[in-house]
FIVOBA-10606 format. One record per residue: chain; residue in one letter; x, y, z of N, C-alpha, C, O, CB in turn; residue number from 1. Coordinates in pm, 1 decimal, m for minus. Glycine has a CB too. Example, Ala and Ser with C-alpha at 12.3 -4.5 7.8 and 13.67 -1.06 7.14 Angstrom:
2
{ch: A, aa: A, n_c1: 1319.0, n_c2: m569.0, n_c3: 780.0, ca_c1: 1230.0, ca_c2: m450.0, ca_c3: 780.0, c_c1: 1320.0, c_c2: m330.0, c_c3: 780.0, o_c1: 1423.6, o_c2: m331.9, o_c3: 846.5, cb_c1: 1130.8, cb_c2: m447.3, cb_c3: 904.6, i: 1}
{ch: A, aa: S, n_c1: 1285.0, n_c2: m225.0, n_c3: 708.0, ca_c1: 1367.0, ca_c2: m106.0, ca_c3: 714.0, c_c1: 1290.0, c_c2: 3.0, c_c3: 787.0, o_c1: 1340.9, o_c2: 113.8, o_c3: 803.9, cb_c1: 1408.4, cb_c2: m59.8, cb_c3: 572.5, i: 2}
END
This chain:
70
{ch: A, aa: X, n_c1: 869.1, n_c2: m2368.0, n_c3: m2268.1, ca_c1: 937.3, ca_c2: m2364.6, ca_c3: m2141.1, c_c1: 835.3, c_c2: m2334.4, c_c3: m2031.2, o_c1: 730.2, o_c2: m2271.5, o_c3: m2043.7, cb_c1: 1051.5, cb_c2: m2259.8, cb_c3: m2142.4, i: 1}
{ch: A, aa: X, n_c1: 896.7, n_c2: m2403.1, n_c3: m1897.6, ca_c1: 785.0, ca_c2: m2427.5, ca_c3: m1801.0, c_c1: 786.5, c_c2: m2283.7, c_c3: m1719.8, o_c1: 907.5, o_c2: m2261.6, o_c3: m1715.4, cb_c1: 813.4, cb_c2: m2572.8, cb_c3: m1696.6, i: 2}
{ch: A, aa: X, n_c1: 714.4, n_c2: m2159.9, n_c3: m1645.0, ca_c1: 772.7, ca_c2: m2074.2, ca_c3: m1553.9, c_c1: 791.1, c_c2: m2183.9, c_c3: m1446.6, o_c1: 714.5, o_c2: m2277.5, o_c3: m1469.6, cb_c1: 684.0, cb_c2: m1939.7, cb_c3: m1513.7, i: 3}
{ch: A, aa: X, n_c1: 859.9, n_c2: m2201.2, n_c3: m1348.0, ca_c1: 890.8, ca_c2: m2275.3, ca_c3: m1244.6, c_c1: 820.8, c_c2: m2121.8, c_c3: m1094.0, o_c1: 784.6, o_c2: m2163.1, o_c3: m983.9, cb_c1: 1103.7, cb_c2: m2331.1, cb_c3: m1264.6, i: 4}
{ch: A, aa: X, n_c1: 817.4, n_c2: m1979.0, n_c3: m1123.0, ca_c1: 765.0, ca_c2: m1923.7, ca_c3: m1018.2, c_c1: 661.1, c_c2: m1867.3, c_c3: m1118.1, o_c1: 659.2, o_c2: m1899.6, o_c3: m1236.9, cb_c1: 857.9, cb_c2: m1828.7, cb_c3: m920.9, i: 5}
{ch: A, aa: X, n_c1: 559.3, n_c2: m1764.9, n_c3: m1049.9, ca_c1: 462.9, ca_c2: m1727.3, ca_c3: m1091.4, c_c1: 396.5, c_c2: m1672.5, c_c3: m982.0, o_c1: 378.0, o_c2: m1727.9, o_c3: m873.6, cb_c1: 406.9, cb_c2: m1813.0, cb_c3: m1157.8, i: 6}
{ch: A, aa: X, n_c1: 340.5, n_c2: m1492.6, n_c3: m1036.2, ca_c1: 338.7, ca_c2: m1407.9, ca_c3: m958.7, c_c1: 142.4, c_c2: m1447.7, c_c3: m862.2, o_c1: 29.6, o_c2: m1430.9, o_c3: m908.5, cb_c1: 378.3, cb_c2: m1250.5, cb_c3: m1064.3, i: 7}
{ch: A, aa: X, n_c1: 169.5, n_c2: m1480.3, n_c3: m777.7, ca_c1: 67.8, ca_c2: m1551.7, ca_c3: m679.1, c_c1: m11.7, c_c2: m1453.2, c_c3: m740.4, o_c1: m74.0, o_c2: m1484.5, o_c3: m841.8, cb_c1: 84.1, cb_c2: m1563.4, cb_c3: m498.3, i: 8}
{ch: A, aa: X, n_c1: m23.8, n_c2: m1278.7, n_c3: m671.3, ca_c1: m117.9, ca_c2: m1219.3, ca_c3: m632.9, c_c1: m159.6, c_c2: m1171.0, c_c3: m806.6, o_c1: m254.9, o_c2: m1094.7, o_c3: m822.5, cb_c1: m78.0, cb_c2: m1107.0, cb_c3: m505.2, i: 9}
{ch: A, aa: X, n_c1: m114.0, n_c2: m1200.5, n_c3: m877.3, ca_c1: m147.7, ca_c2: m1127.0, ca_c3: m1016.6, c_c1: m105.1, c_c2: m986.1, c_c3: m1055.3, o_c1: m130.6, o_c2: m926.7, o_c3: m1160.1, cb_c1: m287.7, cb_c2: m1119.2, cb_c3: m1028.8, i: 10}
{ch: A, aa: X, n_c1: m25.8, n_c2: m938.6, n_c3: m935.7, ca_c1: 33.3, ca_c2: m802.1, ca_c3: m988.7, c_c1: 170.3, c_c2: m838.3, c_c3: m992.7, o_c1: 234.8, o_c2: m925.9, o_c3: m935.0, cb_c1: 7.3, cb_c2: m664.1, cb_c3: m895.2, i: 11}
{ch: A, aa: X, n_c1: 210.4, n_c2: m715.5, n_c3: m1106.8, ca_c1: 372.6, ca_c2: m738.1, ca_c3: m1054.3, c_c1: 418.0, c_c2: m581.9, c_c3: m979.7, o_c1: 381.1, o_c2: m470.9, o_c3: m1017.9, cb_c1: 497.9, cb_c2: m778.9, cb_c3: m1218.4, i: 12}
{ch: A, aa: X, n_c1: 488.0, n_c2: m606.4, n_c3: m889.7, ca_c1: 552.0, ca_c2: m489.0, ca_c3: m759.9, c_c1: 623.6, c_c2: m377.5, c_c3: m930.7, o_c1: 725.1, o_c2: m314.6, o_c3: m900.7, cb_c1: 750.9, cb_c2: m600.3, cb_c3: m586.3, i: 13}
{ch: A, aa: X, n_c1: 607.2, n_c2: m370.3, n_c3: m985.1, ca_c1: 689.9, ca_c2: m272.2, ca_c3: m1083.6, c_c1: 564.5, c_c2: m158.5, c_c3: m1165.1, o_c1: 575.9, o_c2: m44.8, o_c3: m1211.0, cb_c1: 785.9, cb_c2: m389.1, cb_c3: m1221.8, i: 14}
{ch: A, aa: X, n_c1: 457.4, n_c2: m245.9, n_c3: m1155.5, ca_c1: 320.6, ca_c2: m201.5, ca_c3: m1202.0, c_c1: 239.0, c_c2: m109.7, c_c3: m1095.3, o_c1: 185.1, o_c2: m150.2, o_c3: m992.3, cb_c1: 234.5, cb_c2: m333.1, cb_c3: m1234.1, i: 15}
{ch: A, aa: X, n_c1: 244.8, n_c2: 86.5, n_c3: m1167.9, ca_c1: 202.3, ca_c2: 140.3, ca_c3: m1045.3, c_c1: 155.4, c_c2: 221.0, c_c3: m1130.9, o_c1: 225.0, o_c2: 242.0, o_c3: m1230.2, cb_c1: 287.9, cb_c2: 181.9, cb_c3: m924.0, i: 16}
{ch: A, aa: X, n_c1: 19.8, n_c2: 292.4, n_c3: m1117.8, ca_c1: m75.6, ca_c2: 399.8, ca_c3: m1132.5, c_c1: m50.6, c_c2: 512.9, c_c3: m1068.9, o_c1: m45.7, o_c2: 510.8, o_c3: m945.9, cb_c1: m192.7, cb_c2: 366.3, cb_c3: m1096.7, i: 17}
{ch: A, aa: X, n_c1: m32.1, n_c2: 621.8, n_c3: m1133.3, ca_c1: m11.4, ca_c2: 734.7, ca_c3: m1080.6, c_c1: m166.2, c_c2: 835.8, c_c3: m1048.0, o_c1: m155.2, o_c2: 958.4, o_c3: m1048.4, cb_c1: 93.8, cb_c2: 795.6, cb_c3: m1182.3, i: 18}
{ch: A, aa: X, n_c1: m286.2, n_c2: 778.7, n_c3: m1024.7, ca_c1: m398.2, ca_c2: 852.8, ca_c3: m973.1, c_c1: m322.7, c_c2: 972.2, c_c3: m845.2, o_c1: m225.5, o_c2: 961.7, o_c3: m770.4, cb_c1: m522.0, cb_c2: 724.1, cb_c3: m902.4, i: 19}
{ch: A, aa: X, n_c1: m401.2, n_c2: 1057.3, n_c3: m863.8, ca_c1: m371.1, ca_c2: 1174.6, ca_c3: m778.5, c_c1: m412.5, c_c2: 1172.0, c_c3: m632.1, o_c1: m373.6, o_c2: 1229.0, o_c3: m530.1, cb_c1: m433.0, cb_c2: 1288.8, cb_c3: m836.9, i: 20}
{ch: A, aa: X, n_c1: m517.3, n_c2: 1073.4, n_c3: m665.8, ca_c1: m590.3, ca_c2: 1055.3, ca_c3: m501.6, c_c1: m514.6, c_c2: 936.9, c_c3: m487.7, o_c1: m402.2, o_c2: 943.9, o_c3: m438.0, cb_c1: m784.6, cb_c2: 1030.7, cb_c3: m474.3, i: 21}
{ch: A, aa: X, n_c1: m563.1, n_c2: 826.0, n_c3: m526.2, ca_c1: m447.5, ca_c2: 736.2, ca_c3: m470.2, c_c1: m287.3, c_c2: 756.5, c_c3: m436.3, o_c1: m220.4, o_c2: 702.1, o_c3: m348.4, cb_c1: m444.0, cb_c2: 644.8, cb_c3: m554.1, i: 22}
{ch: A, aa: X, n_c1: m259.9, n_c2: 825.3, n_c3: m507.1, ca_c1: m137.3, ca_c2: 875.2, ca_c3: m388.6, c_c1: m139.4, c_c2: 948.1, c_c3: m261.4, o_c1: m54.8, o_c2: 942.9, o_c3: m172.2, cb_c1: m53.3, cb_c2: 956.5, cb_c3: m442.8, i: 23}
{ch: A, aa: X, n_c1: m241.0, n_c2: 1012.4, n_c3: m265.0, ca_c1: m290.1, ca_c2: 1119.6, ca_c3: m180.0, c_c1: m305.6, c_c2: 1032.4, c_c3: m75.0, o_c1: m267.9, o_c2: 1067.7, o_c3: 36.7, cb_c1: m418.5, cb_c2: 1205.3, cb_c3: m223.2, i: 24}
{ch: A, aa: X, n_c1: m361.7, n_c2: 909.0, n_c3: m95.0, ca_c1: m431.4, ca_c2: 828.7, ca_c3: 25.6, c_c1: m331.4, c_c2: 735.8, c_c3: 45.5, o_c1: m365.4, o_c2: 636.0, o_c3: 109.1, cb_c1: m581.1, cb_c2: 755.0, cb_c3: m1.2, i: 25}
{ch: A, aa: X, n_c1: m244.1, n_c2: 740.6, n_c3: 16.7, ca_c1: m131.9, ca_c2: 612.9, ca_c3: 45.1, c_c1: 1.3, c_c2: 717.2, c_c3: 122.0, o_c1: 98.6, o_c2: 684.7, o_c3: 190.1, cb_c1: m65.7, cb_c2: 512.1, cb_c3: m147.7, i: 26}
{ch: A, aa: X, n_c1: m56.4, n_c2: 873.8, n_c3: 66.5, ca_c1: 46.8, ca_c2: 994.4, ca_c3: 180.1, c_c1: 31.3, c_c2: 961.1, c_c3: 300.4, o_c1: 114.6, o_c2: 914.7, o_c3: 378.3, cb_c1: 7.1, cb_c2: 1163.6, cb_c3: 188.6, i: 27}
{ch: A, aa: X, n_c1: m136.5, n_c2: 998.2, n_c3: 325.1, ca_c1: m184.1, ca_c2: 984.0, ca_c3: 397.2, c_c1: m192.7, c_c2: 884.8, c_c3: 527.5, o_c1: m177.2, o_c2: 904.1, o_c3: 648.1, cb_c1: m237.4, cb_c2: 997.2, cb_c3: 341.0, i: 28}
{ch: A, aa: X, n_c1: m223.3, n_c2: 774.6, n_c3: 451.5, ca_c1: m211.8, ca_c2: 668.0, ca_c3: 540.4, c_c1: m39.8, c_c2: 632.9, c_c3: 617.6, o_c1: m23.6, o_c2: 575.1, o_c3: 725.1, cb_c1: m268.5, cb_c2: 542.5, cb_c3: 444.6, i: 29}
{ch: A, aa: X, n_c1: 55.9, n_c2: 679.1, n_c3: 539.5, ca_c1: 229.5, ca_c2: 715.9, ca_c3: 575.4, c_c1: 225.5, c_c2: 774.7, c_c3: 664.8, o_c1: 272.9, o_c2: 726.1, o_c3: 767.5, cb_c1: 323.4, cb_c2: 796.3, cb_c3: 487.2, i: 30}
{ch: A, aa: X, n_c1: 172.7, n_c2: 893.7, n_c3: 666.6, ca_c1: 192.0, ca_c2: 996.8, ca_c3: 806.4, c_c1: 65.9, c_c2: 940.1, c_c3: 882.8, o_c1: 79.0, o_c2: 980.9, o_c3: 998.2, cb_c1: 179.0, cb_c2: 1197.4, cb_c3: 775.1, i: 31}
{ch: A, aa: X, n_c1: m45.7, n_c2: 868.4, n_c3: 874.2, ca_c1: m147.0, ca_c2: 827.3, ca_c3: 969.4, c_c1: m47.4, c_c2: 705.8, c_c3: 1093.2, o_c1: m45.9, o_c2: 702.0, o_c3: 1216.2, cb_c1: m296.1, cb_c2: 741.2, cb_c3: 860.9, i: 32}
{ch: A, aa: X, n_c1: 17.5, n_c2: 629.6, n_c3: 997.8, ca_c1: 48.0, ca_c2: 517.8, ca_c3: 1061.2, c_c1: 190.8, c_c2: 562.1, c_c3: 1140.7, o_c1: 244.2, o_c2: 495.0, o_c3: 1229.0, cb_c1: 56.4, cb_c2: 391.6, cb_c3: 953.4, i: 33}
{ch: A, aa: X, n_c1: 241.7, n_c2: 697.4, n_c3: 1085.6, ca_c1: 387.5, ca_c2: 725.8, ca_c3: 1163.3, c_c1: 343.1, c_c2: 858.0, c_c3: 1293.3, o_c1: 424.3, o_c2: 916.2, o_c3: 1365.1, cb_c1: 532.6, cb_c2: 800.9, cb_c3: 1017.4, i: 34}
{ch: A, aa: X, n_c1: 224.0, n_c2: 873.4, n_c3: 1291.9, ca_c1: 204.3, ca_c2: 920.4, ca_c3: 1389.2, c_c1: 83.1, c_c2: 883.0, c_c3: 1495.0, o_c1: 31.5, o_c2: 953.0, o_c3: 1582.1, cb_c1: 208.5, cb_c2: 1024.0, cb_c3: 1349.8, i: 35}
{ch: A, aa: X, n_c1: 50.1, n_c2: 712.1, n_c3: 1445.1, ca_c1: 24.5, ca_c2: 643.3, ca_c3: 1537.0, c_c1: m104.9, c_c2: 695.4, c_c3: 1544.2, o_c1: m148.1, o_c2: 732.6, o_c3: 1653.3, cb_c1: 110.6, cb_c2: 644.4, cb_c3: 1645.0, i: 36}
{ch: A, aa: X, n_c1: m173.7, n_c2: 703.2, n_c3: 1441.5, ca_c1: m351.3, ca_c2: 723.2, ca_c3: 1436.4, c_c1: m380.4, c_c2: 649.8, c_c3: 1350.0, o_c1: m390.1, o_c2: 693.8, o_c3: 1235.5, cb_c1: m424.2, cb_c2: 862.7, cb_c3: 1400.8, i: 37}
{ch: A, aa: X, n_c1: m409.3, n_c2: 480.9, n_c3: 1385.3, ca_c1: m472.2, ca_c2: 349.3, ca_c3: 1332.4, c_c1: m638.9, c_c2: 340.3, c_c3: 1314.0, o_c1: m709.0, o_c2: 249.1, o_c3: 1270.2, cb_c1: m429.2, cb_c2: 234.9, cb_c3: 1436.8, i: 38}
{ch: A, aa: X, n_c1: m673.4, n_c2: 475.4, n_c3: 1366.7, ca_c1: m786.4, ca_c2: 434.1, ca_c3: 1364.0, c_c1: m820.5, c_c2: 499.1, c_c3: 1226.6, o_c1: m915.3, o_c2: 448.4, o_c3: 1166.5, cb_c1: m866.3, cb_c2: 465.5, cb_c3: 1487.8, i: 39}
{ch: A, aa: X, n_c1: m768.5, n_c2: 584.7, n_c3: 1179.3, ca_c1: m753.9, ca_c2: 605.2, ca_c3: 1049.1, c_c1: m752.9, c_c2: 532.7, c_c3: 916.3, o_c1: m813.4, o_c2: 544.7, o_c3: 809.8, cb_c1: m675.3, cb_c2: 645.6, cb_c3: 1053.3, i: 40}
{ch: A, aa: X, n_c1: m665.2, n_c2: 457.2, n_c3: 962.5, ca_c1: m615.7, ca_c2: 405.6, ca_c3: 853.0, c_c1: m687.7, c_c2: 303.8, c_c3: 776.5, o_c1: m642.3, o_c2: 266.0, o_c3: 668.4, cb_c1: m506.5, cb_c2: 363.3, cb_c3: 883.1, i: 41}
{ch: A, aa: X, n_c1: m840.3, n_c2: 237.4, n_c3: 843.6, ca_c1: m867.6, ca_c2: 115.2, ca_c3: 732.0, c_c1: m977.4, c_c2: 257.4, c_c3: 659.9, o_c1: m977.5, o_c2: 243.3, o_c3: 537.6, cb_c1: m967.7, cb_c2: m91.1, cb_c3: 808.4, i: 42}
{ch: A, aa: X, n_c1: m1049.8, n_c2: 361.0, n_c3: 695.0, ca_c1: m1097.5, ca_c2: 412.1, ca_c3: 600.3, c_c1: m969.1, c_c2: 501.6, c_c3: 489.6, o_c1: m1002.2, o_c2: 532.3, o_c3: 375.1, cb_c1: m1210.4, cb_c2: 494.4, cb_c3: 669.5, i: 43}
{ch: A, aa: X, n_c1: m835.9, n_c2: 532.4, n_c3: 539.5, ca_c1: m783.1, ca_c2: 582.0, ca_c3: 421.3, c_c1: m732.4, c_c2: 476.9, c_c3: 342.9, o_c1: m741.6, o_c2: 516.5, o_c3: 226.8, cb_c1: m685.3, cb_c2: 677.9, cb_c3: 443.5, i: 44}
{ch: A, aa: X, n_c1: m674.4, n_c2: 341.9, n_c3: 344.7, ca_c1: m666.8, ca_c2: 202.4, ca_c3: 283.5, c_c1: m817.2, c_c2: 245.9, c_c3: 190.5, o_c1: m798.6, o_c2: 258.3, o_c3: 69.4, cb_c1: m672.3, cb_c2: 41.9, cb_c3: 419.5, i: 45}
{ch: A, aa: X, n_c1: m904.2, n_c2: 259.7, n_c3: 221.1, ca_c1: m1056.2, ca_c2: 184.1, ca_c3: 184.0, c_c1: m1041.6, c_c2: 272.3, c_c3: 52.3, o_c1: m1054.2, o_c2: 218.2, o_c3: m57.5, cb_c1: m1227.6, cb_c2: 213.2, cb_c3: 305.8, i: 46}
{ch: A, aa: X, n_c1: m1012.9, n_c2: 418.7, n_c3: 64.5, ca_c1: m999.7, ca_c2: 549.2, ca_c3: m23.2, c_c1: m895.7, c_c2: 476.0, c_c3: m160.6, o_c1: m920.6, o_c2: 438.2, o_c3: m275.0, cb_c1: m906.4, cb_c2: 705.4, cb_c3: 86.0, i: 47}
{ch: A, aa: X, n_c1: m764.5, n_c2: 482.8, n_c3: m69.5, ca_c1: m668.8, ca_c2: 420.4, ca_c3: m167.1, c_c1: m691.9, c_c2: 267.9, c_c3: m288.7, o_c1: m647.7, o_c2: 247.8, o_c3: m401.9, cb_c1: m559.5, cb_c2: 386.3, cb_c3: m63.3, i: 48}
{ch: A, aa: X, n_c1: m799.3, n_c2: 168.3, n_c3: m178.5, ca_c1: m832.5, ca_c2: 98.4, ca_c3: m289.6, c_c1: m888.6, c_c2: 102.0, c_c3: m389.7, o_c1: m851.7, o_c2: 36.5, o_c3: m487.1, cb_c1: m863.9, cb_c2: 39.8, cb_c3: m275.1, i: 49}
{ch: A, aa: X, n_c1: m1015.4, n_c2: 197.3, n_c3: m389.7, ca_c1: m1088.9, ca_c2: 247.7, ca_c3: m428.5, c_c1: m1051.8, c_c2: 299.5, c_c3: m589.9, o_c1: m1095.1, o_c2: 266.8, o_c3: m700.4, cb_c1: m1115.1, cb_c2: 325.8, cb_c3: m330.2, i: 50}
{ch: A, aa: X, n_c1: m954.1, n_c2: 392.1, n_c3: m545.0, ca_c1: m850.5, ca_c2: 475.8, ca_c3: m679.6, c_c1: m755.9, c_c2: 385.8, c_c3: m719.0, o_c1: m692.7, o_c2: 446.8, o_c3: m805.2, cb_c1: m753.0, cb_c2: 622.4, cb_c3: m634.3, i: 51}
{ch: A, aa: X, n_c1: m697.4, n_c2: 251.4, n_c3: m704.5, ca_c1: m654.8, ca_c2: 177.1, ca_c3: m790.8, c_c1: m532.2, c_c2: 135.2, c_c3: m665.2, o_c1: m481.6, o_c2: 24.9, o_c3: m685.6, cb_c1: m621.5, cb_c2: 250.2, cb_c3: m950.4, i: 52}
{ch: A, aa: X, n_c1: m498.0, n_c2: 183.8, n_c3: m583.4, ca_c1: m402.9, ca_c2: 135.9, ca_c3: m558.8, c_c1: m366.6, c_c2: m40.3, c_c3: m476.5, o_c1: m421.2, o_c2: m93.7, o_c3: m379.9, cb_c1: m370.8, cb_c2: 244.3, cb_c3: m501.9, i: 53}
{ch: A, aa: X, n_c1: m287.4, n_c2: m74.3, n_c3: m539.7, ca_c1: m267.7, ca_c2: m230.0, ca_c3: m527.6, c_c1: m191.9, c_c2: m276.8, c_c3: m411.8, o_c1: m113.4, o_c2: m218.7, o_c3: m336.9, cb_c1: m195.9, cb_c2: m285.2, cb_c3: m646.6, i: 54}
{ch: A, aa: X, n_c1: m235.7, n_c2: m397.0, n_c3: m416.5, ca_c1: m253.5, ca_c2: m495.5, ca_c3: m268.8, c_c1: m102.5, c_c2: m469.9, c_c3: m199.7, o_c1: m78.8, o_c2: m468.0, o_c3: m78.9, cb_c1: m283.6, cb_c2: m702.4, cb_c3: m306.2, i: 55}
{ch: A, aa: X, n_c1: m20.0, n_c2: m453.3, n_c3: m294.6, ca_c1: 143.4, ca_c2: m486.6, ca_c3: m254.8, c_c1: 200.9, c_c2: m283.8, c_c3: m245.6, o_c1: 316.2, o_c2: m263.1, o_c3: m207.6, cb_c1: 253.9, cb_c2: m619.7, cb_c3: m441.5, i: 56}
{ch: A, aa: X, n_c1: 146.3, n_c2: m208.6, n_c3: m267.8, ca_c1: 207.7, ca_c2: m62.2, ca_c3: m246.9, c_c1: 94.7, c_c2: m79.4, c_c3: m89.4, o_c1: 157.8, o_c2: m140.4, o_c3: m3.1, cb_c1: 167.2, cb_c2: 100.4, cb_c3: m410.4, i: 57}
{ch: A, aa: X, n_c1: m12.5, n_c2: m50.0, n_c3: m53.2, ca_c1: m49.3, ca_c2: m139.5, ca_c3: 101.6, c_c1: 39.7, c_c2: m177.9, c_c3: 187.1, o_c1: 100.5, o_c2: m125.1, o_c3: 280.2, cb_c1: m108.3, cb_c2: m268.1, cb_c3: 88.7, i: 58}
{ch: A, aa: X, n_c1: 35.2, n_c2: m299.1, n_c3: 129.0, ca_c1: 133.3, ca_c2: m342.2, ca_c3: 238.8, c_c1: 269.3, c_c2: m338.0, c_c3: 238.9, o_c1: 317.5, o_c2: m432.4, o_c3: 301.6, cb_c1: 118.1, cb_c2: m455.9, cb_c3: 264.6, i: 59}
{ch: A, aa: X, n_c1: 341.6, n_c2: m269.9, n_c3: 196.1, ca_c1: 482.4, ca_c2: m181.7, ca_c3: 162.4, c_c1: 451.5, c_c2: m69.5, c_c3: 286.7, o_c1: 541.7, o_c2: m30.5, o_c3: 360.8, cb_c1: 493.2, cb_c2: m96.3, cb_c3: m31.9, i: 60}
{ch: A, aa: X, n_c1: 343.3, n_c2: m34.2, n_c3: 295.8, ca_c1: 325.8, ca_c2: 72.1, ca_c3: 395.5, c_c1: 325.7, c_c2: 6.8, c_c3: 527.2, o_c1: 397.6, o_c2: 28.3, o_c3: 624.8, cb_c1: 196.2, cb_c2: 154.5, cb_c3: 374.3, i: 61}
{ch: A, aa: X, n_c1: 237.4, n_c2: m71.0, n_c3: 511.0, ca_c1: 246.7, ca_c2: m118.5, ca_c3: 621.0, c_c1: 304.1, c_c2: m242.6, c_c3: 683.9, o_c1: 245.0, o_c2: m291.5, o_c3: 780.2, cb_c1: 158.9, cb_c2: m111.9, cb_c3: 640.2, i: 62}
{ch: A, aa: X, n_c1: 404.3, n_c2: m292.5, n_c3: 642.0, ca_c1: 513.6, ca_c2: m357.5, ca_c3: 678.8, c_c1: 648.9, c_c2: m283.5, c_c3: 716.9, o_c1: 711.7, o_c2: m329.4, o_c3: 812.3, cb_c1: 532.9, cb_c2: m439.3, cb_c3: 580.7, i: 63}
{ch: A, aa: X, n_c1: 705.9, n_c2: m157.1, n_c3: 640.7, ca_c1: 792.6, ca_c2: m66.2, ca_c3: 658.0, c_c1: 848.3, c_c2: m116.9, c_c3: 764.6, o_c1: 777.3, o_c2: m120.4, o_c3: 865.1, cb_c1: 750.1, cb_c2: 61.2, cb_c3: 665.3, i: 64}
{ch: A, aa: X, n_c1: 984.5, n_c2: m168.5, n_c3: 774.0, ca_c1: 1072.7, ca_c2: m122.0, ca_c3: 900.8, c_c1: 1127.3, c_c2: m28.3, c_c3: 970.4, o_c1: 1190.1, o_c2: m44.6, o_c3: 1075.0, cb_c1: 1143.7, cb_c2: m150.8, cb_c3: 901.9, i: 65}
{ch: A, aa: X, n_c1: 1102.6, n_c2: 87.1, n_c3: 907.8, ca_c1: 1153.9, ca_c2: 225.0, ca_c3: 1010.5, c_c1: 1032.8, c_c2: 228.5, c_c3: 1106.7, o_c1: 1035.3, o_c2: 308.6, o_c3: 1200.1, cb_c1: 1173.4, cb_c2: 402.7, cb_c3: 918.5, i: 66}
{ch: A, aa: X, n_c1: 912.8, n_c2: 135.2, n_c3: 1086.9, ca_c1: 785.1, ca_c2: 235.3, ca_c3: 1161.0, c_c1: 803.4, c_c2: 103.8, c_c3: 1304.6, o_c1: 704.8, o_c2: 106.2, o_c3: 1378.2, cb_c1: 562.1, cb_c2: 248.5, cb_c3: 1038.4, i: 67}
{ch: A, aa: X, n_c1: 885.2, n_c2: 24.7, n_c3: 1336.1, ca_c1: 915.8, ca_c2: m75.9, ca_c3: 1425.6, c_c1: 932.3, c_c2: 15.0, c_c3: 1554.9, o_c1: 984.3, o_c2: 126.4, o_c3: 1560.4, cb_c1: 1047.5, cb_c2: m167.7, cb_c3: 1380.6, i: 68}
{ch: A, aa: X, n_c1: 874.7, n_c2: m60.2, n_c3: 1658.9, ca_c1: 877.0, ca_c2: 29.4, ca_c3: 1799.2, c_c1: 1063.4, c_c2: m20.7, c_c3: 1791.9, o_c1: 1124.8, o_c2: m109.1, o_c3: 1732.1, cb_c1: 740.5, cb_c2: m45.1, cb_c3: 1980.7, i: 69}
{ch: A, aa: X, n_c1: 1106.3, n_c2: 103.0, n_c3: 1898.2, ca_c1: 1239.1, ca_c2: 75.7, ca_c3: 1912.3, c_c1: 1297.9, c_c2: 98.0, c_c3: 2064.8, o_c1: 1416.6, o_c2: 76.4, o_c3: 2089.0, cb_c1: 1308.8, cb_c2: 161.3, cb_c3: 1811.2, i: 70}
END
């Protein structure tokens, strides 16, 4: 049988590492980006990649709709 979809980026969104720093840096970057200090954020991203964390918990952060100007 054929898959007809197939996961582009090679992860699947269900697949997550619990490193201590990589969470730490994906806290981090949560409260960086909700209190509007960007300049932060590509060195705590840089931290978080670093310790494993993947392309799609990223950008979960930073797509978020509560963080939308209103």
């Amino acid at each position: 049988m054929i898959k007809t979809m197939q996961n582009a980026g090679g992860y699947s969104r269900t697949h997550r590492s619990y490193h201590p720093v990589k969470l730490t840096a994906l806290l981090y970057l949560k409260e960086a980006l909700s209190r509007e200090k960007y300049e932060k954020c590509a060195e705590i991203i840089a931290v978080a990649r670093e310790f494993g964390a993947q392309p799609f918990e990223i950008q979960d952060l930073l797509e978020d709709p509560r963080r939308s100007p209103g």
